[in-house]
N, C-alpha and C positions, 0 to 999 in steps of 0.2 A: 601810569603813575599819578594816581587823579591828586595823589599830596602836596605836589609840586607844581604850583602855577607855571613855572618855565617849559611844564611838559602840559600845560591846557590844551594845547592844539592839537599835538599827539591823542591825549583823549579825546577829543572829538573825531582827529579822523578813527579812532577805533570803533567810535557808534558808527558812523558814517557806513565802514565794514561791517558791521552787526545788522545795520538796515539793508544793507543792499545782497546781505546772505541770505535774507528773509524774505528778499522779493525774489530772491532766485528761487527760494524752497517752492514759492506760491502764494505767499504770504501778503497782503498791505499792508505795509510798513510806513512808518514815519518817527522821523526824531524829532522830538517837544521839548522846547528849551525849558531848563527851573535856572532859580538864583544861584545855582551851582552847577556840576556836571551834566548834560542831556538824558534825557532817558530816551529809550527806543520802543517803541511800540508796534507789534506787530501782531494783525488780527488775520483768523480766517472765521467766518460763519455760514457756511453753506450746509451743516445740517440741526436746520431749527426745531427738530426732535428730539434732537440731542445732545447733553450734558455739555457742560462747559468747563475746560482745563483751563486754568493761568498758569503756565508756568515764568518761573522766575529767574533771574541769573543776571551776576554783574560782568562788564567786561574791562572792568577795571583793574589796576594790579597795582600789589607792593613794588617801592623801587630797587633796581635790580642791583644795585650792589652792593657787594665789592666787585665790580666787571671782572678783574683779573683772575677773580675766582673759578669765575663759568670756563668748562672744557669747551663750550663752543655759542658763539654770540646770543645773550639773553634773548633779543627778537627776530633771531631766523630758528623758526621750528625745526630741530632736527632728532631724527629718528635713530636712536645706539641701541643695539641688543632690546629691543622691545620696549624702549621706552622714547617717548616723545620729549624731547629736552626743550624748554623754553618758559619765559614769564610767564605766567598766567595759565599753563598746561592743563594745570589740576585746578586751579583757582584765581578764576574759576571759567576763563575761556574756554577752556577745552571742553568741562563737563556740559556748559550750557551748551557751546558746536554741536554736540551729540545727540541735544534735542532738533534742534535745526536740521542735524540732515535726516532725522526720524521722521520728521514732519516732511522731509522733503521725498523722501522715499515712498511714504503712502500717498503724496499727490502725486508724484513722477507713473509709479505703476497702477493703483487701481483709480486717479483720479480727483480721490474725495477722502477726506478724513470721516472716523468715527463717532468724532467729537466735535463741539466746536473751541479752537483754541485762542486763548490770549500772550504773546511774549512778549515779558513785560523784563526789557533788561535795563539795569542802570551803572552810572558811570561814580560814584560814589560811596560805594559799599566800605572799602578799606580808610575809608576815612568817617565810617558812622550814618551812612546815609541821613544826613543831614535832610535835607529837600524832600526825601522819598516819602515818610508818612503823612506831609501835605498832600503830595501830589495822588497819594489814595486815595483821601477825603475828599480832593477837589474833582477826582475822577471817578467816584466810588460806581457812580451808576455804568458807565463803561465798565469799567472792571468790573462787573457782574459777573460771578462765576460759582462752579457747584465744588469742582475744586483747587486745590494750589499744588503745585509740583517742582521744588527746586530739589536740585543736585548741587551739590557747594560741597558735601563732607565724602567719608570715606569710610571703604568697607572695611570690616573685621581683621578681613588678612585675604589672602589671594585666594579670589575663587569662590570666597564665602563671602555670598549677597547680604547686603544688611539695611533694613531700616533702622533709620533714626528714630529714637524717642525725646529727646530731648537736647535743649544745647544752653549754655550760660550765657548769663546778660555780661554788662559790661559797666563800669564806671572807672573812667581813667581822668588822670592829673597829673597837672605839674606841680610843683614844690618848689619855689623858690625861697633863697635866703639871700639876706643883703643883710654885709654889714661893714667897714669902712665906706669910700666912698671912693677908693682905689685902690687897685694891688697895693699892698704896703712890702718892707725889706720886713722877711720873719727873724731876722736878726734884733733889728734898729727897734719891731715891733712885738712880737712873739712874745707870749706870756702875758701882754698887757691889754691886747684886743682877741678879743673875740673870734675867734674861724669859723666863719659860716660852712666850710666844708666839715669841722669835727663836727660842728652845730647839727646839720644834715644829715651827718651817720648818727649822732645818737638820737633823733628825730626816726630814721627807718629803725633801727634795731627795737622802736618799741611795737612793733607792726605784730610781733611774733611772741608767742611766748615759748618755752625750752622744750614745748610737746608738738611746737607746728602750728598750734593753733592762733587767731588773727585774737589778736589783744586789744583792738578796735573795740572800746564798750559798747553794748547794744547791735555789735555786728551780726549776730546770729540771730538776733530778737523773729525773722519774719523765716526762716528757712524752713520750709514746709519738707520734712523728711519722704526720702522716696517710700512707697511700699515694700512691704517684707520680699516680697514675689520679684519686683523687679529686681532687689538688690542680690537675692537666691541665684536669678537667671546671670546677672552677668559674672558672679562668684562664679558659675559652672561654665562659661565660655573657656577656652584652651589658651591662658592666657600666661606665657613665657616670661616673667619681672627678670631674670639674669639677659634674656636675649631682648628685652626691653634697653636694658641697661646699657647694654654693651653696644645697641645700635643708636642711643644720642652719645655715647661714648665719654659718658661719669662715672666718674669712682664709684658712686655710692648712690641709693635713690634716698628721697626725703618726703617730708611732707606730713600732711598732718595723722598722728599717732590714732589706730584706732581703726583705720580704714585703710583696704586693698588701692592698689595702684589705680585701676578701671575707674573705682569709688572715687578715689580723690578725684580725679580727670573727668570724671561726666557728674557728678555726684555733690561733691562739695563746692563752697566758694574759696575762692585763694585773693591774695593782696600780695604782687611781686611787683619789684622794681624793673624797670623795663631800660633805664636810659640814668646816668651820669654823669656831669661837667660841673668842674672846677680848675682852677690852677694849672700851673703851667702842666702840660703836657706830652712834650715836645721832646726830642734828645735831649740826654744831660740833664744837668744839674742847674735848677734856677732856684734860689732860695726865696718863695714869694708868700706872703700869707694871701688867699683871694678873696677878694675884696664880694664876689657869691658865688654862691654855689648852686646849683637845681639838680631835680630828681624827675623822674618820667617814672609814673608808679601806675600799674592796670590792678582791676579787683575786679575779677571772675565772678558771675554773681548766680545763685540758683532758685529756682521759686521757692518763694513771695519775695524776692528781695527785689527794691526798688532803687534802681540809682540813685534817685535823688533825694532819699532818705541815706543811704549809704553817702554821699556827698557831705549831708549835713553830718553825719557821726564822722567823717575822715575831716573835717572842718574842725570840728570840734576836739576833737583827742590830738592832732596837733598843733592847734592853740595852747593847748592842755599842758603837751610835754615840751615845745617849746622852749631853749636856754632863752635868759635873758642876754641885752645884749645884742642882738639880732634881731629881722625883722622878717618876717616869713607869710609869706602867700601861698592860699593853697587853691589854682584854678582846675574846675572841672570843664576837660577840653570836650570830651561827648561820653554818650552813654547808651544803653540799650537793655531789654528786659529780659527777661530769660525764660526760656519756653518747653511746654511737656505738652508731649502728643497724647489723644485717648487713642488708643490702638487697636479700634474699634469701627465697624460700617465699613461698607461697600466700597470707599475706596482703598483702604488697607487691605483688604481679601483679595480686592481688581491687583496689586502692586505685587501681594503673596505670590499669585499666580503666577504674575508674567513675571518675576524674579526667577521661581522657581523653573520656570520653562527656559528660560535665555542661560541661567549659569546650571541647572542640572543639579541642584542641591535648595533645599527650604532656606529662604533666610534668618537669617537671627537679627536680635533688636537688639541697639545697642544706643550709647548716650555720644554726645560732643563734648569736650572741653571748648569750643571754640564758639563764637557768635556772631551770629547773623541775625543783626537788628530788626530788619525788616519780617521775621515769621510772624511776631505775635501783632505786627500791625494787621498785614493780610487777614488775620484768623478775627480779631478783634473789631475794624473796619466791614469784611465784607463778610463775614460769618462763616464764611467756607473753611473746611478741614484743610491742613496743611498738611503732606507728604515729602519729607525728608528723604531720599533714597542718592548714595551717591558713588562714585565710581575711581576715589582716588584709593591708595595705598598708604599705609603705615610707612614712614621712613621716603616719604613723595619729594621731600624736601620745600613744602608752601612757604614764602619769603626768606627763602636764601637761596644759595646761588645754587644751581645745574638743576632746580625744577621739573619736573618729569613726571607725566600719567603714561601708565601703562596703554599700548595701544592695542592688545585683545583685549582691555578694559575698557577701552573708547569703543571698540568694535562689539561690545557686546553690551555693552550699557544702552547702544544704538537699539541694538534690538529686543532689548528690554522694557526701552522707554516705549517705541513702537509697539511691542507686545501690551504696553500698560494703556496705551489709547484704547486697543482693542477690547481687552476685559473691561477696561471702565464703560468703555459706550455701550457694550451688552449688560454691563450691571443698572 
C-alpha cells in the first residue's frame, strides 16, 4: 500500500520478498534505495551471445479496503474455485511471480537461460512511479537491453491470449474550494454565502457536455486518431456490452456518443471524478453550510496528449468557470504518458508464438483503458521495444476487495513467458 507512509515498512519488507524470490530463482538481486519506495533489481547474464530481456513489474498495491468486504483476509493468498484471492493477485504481484518462477524453472532444469535477463520491480507504481524515470536515466547503461517485458494487464476473456497495443496516460487532481472560514449554521447563513460544495458541482458539471464529450477547451487539440485497421479489428472482437453491463452492475452504459464500448476504454480520453468531501457526513441531520469542499478528478489520456499541457487547459477552464465568491485550487498530484506499440519485429512474432503454443489458440491485440507510467519511459530512455502481454481477466476485480488471478492463468502465463524466452533467444 506504497500510498500510505504508515504501511512504508510493509513495502519494504515486500521488496525484501521480491529480492530474495529472485535469488532463489538464480537470479542477483539487490534492493537500491530512491527518495521513495525501493526498487529491486535482479540480473542474470550468463549468455553474452544473447539478447537481453528487461522485464518489468511493481509489487506494490492499492489499499485493501473496505476489509469487511474480502470473503477471506486481503494478505493471505487463498485459493476458491480456481482463483487466487488476495491484494496484488492480478496487480500486479501475481503476474510479475509468474516471471520469477519462469526464470526459475529454466535454471532449476536445464541450468542456463536463453537470454540474458533484467527484473526490474518497483515499489511505486500505484502511486505514479514518481522516482522510477530518474532511476532509468541514472541507470540507463545497466538497463541495457534489446527488449522490455511487463505483464500488468489482461487478456480478452478466458483462454484468448492477448497482446497489448496500447494503454492511456494519466493526469489526475485535486480541486479544492474554500470559502467561509468555518462551517457556518445554513440557517443563520444560507442564501447569503457562498457554498463551496454547490461551487464544486457546478465547477464538475462543466467537464461534460450532453454528448459525453470533455468540454475542457483545447482538450482534444493533440489526440492522434487510432488507424482505420486497428479500430476494424477490435469492432470484430466478440465483445458482449449487455454482459459488460450486467457484470460492473449498471443500469445503463455511458460515455462519449459516437464510439463502441472497447473504443471509449482503450481508444478515447475521459475526465471522471474519482473522490468527494464536503459537509457533514455522518448520521442524521446536521444543518451546516461547509466551509470547502474538494474533488479527486483523473483524465485518461491517449496519444499525443501530454499531461502537462492537459494540466494547463484543466487550470485554465476552471479559473474560467469558476463562481465568484470562492476560492479554488486546482493541484496536479502526478501524471503519466500514454503509449501505442508498433506491432512489428522479432519480438512480437517471438510472443505470437509462444502465446499461441502455451494457450492453443493465436492471440488477438487488444488496447488498455488503464496506465502504466513507466512503458513510454523504458521505450524512450533505452530504445528497446516494449511487450505488453498479460494474464489477468475481465471482472478480476484490481483495487477492490476479493481480488483474484485465475490460477490456470498463473499456470500458463508460466509457461508462456518461458516459452517467450525461447523464441526470443532463437530470434
Amino acid at each position: 500500500m506504497s500510498a500510505r507512509s504508515e504501511h512504508d515498512a510493509d513495502t519494504r519488507r515486500a521488496a525484501e520478498w521480491v529480492r530474495d524470490s529472485l535469488t532463489t530463482a538464480g537470479l542477483t538481486a539487490e534492493i537500491i534505495d530512491t527518495a521513495g519506495h525501493p526498487i529491486v533489481l535482479g540480473e542474470w547474464h550468463g549468455a553474452p551471445a544473447r539478447p537481453t530481456i528487461l522485464i518489468y513489474g511493481h509489487y506494490d498495491v492499492q489499499p485493501a479496503e473496505p476489509l469487511e468486504l474480502w470473503d477471506s483476509p486481503a494478505f493471505e493468498p487463498t485459493i476458491r474455485d480456481g482463483r487466487i484471492y488476495a491484494r496484488g493477485s492480478v496487480d500486479d504481484k501475481g503476474q510479475l511471480f509468474l516471471h520469477v518462477k519462469a526464470l526459475e524453472a529454466h535454471l532449476k532444469v536445464r541450468g542456463t537461460l536463453p537470454v540474458n535477463v533484467i527484473v526490474l520491480a518497483e515499489g511505486e507504481e500505484e502511486v505514479g512511479s514518481e522516482h522510477l524515470e530518474q532511476f532509468i536515466r541514472d541507470h540507463a547503461d545497466r538497463l541495457k537491453c534489446d527488449a522490455v517485458v511487463i505483464s500488468d494487464s489482461a487478456m480478452f476473456a478466458p483462454g484468448q491470449p492477448s497482446i497489448l497495443s496500447s494503454l492511456r496516460g494519466m493526469a489526475y487532481f485535486q480541486i479544492d474550494v474554500q470559502g467561509p472560514a468555518t462551517d457556518l449554521h445554513s440557517g443563520s447563513y444560507g442564501g447569503a454565502v457562498v457554498n463551496p460544495a454547490m461551487a464544486l458541482a457546478r465547477i464538475l458539471a462543466t467537464f461534460h457536455d450532453d454528448e459525453g464529450r470533455i468540454a475542457i477547451p483545447g482538450f482534444y487539440d493533440q489526440v492522434r486518431p487510432f488507424p482505420d485497421a486497428v479500430r476494424a479489428g477490435m469492432r470484430a472482437l466478440p465483445f458482449d456490452e449487455s454482459h459488460f453491463r450486467d457484470e460492473v452492475g449498471a443500469p445503463a452504459l455511458g460515455g462519449e456518443a459516437g464510439h463502441t464500448v472497447l473504443e471509449r476504454l482503450w481508444t478515447r480520453p475521459t475526465c471522471e471524478v474519482n473522490g468527494l468531501l464536503s459537509g457533514y457526513t455522518g448520521e442524521g441531520a446536521k444543518t451546516v453550510l461547509p466551509a470547502k469542499a474538494m474533488a479527486k478528478v483523473s483524465c485518461r489520456l491517449v496519444p499525443d496528449q501530454d499531461p502537462q499541457e492537459i494540466e494547463r487547459l484543466m487550470k485554465a477552464h476552471v479559473a474560467r468557470v469558476a463562481p465568484s465568491g470562492v476560492t479554488v485550487t486546482v493541484n496536479h498530484l502526478h501524471g503519466g504518458r500514454p503509449w501505442r506499440a508498433d506491432l512489428e519485429g522479432p519480438l512480437f512474432d517471438a510472443a505470437r508464438r509462444a502465446l499461441a503454443e502455451a494457450f492453443g489458440r493465436e492471440p488477438v491485440i487488444v488496447g488498455e483503458g488503464g496506465s502504466i507510467p513507466v512503458v513510454g519511459d523504458f521505450q524512450n530512455v533505452l530504445g528497446a521495444p516494449v511487450l505488453l502481454v498479460g494474464f489477468g481477466l475481465p471482472g478480476e476485480n484490481a483495487h477492490a476487495p476479493n481480488e483474484w488471478l485465475s490460477a490456470e492463468n498463473f499456470e500458463t502465463g508460466m509457461r508462456a513467458m518461458a516459452r517467450l524466452y525461447d523464441e526470443y533467444g532463437r530470434a
